[in-house]
N, C-alpha and C positions, 0 to 999 in steps of 0.2 A: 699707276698712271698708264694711259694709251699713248701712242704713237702722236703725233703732232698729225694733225690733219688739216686740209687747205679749209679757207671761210668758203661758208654755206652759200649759195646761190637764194635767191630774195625773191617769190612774186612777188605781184602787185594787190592782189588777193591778198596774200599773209600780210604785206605790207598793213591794209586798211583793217583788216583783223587783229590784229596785235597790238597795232600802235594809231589805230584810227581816232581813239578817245583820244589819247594824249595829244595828239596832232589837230584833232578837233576834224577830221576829216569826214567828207560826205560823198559819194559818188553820184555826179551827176549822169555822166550817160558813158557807153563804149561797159557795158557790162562782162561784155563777150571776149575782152583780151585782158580780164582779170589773173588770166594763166601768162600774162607777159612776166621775163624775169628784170630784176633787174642785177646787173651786175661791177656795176661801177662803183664806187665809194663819191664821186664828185656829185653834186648837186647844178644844175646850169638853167641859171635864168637867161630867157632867152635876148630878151634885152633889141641892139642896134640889128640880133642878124633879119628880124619883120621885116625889115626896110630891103634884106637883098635880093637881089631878080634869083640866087639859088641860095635859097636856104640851108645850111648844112651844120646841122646839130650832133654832139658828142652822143654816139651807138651806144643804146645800152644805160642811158643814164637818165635820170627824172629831171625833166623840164618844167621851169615854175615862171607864170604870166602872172603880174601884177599890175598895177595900178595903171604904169606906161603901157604896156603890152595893150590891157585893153580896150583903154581907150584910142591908142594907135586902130585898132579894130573898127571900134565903133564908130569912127571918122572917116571911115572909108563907104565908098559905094558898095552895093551887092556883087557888082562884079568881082571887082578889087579882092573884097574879102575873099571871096571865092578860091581867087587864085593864091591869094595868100595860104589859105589855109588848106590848099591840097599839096601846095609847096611843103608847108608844115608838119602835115599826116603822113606824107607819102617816107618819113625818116624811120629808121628804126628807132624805135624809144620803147621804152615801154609804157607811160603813163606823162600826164599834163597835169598841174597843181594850179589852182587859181589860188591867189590869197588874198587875203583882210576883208574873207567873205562878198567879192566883189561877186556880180552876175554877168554870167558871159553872153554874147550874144548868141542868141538861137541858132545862129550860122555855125559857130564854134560847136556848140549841144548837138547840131545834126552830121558834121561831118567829121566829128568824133564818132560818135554810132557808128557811123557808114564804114568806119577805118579799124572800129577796133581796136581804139586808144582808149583806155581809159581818160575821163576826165575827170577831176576831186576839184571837190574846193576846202579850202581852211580859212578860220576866221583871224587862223596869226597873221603876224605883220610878216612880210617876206623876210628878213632878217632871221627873225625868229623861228621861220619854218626850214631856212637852211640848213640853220646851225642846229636844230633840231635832228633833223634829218642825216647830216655829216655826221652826227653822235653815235645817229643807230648804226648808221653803216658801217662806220670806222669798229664799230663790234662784231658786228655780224661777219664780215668781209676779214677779220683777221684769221690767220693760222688760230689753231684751238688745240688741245686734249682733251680728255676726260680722265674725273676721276671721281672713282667712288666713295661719297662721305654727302658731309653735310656742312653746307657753308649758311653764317648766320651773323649777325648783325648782333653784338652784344657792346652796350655803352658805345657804340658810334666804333669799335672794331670788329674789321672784319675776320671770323674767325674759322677757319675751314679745318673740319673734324675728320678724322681721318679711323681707319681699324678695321680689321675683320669681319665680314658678316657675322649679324647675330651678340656683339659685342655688346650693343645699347647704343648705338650712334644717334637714333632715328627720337628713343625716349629721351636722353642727355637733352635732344634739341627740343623736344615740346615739354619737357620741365621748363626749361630755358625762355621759351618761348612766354608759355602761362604767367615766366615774371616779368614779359616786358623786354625780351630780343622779337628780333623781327630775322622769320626764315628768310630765306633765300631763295631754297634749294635741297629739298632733301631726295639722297638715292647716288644721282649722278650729278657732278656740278661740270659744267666748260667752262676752261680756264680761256684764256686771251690775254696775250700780254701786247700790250699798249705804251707805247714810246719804250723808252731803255729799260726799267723799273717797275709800272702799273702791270697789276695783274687783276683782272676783271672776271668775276664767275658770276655766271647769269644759271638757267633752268634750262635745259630743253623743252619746248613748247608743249609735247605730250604731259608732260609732271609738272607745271606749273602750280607751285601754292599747294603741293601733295604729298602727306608726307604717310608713309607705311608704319603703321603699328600693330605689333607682332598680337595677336589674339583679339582686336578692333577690326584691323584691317585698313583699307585706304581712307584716310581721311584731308577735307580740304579746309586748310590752318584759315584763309581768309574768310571762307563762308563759318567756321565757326568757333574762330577768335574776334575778326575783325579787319578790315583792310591796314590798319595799321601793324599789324602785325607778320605783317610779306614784305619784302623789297625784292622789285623786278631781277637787279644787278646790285653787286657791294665788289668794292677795291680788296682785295685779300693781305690781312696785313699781319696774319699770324696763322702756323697751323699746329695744330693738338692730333695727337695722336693716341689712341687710347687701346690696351693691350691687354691680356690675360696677364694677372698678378703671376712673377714667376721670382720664386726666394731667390736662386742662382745669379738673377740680373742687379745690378749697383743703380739704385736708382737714385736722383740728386735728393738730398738732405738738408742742403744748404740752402739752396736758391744762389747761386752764388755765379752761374753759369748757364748760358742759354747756345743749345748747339742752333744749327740752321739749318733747312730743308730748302731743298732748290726745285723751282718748278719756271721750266722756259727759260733758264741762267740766271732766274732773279732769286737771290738768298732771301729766305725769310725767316723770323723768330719761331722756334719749333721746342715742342714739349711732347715729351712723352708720359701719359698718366697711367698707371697701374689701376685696373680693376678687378677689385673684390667681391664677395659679397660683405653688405654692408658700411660700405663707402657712399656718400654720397656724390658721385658723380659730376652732376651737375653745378653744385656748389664747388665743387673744386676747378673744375674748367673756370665760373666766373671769377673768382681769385684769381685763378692762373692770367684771365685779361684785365685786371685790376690790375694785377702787379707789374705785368707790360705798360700799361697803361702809366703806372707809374714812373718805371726804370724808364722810358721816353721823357715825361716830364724831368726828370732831375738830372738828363741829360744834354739836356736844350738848353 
């Protein structure tokens, strides 16, 4: 594991890149301040401040005009608007969201260009685009590490592989995968821990959906498994650890005892696997989230 490192800073660019499908996003105009960051976690519809003679919006954060917002707009004179919305522009923000696919007026489209604010539209319901939007951020914007393995989606657990280069971390997971987990993450996963307990591993953006195989080479699991066979982020709710078979070490026999591995002060359920030649690997890690899987059931 790395050192705890602060969350990443966000453009507005990455933003509409990475999460533009999901959000349903489209850019209308203000091309040129795609390099704005953003760095707040809140989201702020702007709502009653249209109405003030100084407009004064939260630095640094994504502003969302909906239904009110625009027709506040469109009821007004050219002048009006005008002034309105150089009140508006002249804020530090980085980006302006329109939602439920409204059309904004031309005035908005032009003096967004002129300012260098991004404008987007989305066809969610404003609710929907907030609470969206708080999700990413609240991930992006957390403290992180890294660590090198591979996190994956086995029967609805999240299971993060841990071991030595060269061990088979990379093959365990696309066996795994060919039956139906869904990667994650393979190489580096970033961890985030989220309220007391959640711990959240996503991909860094460069290795997204990519997983290295020793004598193949890089290959991409969505383009040729299937989209179902990726997930963006998974909660990490167990980690395996897998090691060169050594006689001298006492390894469990029973099942009768599960130690725990700490990542961010949150304990999790932790196994360590011995590997041989001719073990089947990957069969045994799923057993091993079977049995978890279980010992939760008959414990609830």
């Amino acid at each position: 594991m790395q050192n705890i490192k602060p969350g990443e800073k966000l453009t507005v660019e990455e933003l509409l890149n990475t999460w533009g499908e999901n959000l349903q996003l489209t850019l209308i105009s203000g091309k040129k301040g795609l390099n704005r960051q953003i760095t707040e976690n809140r989201v702020q519809k702007i709502g009653l401040r249209m109405i003030e003679p100084d407009i004064t919006l939260d630095t640094d954060t994504v502003q969302i005009l909906g239904h009110t917002e625009i027709s506040y707009l469109n009821n007004k004179s050219s002048k009006d608007q005008k002034e309105i919305l150089l009140r508006l522009t002249c804020q530090q923000i980085p980006c302006l969201i329109i939602t439920k696919g409204i059309n904004p007026p031309q005035s908005l489209v032009k003096q967004c260009e002129r300012a260098d604010i991004p404008l987007l539209k989305t066809d969610l319901h404003t609710g929907k685009t907030i609470s969206s939007l708080r999700s990413i951020f609240e991930i992006r914007f957390a403290p992180f590490i890294s660590a090198h393995g591979v996190l994956i989606d086995i029967h609805r657990l999240g299971v993060l592989i841990l071991g030595k280069s060269g061990i088979g971390k990379s093959e365990c997971a696309l066996d795994l995968v060919l039956r139906g987990a869904k990667l994650v993450v393979d190489d580096l996963v970033e961890i985030r821990r989220l309220g007391s307990s959640n711990l959240i591993g996503c991909s860094p953006p460069n290795i997204k959906h990519l997983m290295e195989i020793r004598g193949i080479g890089i290959i991409n699991i969505k383009d040729l498994v299937g989209p179902t066979a990726v997930m963006d982020r998974r909660e990490i709710d167990m980690v395996i650890e897998l090691e060169h078979w050594d006689p001298k070490s006492e390894y469990n026999r029973v099942g009768d005892e599960y130690n725990h591995y700490e990542i961010l002060n949150v304990q999790l359920p932790y196994l360590k696997i011995p590997v041989s030649p001719g073990r089947n690997i990957s069969a045994i890690v799923e057993i091993a989230v079977r049995n978890q899987i279980y010992r939760q059931l008959i414990s609830t």
